[in-house]
PATI-854185 format. One line per field, with one value per residue (C-alpha): x, y, z; residue number from 1; residue in one letter. Coordinates in steps of 0.001 Angstrom, whole numbers, padded with zeros to 6 digits, m for minus. Example, Ala and Ser with C-alpha at 12.3 -4.5 7.8 and 13.67 -1.06 7.14 Angstrom:
xx 012300, 013670
yy m004500, m001060
zz 007800, 007140
resi 1, 2
resn A, S
//
This chain:
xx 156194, 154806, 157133, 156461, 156439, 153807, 151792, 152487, 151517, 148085, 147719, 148814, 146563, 143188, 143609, 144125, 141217, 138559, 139605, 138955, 136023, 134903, 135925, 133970, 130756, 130916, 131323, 128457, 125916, 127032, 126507, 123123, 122279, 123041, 121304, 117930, 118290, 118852, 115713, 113555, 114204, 113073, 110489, 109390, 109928, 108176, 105252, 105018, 105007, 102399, 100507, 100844
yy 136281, 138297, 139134, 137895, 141559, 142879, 139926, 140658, 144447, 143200, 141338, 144135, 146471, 144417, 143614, 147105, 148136, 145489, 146257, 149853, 148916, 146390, 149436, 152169, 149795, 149112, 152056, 153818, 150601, 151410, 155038, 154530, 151922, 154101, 157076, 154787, 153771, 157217, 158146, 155608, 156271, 159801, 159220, 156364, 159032, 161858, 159538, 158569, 161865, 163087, 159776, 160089
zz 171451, 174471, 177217, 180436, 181654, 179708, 181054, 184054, 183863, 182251, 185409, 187874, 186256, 185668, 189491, 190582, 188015, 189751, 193284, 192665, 191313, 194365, 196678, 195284, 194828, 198577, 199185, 197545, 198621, 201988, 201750, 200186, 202705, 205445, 203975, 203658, 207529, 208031, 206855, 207361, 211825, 210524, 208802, 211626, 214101, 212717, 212250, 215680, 216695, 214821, 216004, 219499
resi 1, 2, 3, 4, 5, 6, 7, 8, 9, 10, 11, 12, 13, 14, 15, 16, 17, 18, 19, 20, 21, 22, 23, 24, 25, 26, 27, 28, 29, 30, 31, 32, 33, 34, 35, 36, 37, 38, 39, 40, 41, 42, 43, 44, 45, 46, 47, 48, 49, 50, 51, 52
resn X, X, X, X, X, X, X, X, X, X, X, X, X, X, X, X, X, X, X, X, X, X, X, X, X, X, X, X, X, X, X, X, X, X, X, X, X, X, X, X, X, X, X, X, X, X, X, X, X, X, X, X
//
């Protein structure tokens, strides 16, 4: 029979586990999404200048 702790611990940790998990893929889309708008108002702005 499995104790209602164990359970419990399986539960604690596969939660911790995914939220980690959520957090660092948020955090690395936002990074690279803010890196790409980063660079694309460079590259929009260097272009312009060279146009004008």
């Amino acid at each position: 029979m499995v104790s209602v702790t164990v359970i419990i611990a399986q539960t604690i940790s596969a939660t911790v586990s995914a939220t980690i998990s959520a957090i660092v893929q948020l955090t690395i889309a936002g990074t690279i999404s803010a890196t790409t708008a980063q660079t694309n108002s460079a590259t929009i702005a260097v272009t312009t200048h060279l146009t004008i």
